[in-house]
N, C-alpha and C positions, 0 to 999 in steps of 0.2 A: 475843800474849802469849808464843807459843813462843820468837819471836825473844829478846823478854826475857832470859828463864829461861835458856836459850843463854849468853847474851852476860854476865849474873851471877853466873853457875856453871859455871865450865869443867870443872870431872867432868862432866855431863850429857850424855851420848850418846842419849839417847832420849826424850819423854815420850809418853806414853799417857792423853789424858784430862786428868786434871791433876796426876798423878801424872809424876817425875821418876827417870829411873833413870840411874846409870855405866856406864859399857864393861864392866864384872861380874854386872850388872843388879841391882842394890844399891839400892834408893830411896835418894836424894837432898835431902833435907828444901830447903826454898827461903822464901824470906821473902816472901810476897804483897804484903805491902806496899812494899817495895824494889823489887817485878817493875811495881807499877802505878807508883808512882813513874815508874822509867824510859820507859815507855810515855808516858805523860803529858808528860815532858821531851821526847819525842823524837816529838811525835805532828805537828808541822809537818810533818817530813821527810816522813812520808807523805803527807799532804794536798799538798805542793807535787811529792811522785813523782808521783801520779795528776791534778794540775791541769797537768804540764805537757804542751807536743803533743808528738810520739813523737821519737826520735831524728833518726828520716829527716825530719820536717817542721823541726824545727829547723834543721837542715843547709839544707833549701831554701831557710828563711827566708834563712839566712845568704849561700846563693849571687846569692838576688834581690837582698839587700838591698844588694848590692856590685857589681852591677851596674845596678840604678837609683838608689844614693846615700840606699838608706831605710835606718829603725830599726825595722825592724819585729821584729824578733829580738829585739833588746835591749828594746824596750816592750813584747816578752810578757814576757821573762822575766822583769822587773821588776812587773811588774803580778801574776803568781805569786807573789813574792817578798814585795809590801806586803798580796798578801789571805793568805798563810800565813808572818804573821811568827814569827822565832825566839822564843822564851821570854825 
């Protein structure tokens, strides 16, 4: 939700709770339902951060996959990609 709030309010330097304050430390009013909105639109992106394997094992994928001629990199990522479709 912070990310949200962050990313629809650029005065916001801090929250606390659920409360939003500026670099003055000034509450920041924020529209809830805008914040879930975004969250909701953008809630793949998570789901395919945390489904895919780490950086390093991708990369391995990739080094294997080019030296015995597989997909095996490209049919995870893909298979990531069709169980956490875009909106």
């Amino acid at each position: 939700m912070n990310d949200a709030i962050y990313k629809l309010n650029p005065l916001v330097t801090t929250i606390r709770g659920d409360v939003a304050y500026d670099a003055n430390g000034n509450v920041v009013e924020y529209d809830i339902a805008a914040v879930q909105a975004h969250i909701d639109a953008n809630a793949y992106k998570y789901s395919r951060a945390t489904a895919y394997p780490t950086i390093q094992e991708q990369l391995d994928m990739q080094y294997w996959d080019g030296v015995n001629g597989t997909t095996i990199w490209a049919d995870t990522v893909a298979s990531v990609k069709s169980e956490n479709p875009k909106p």
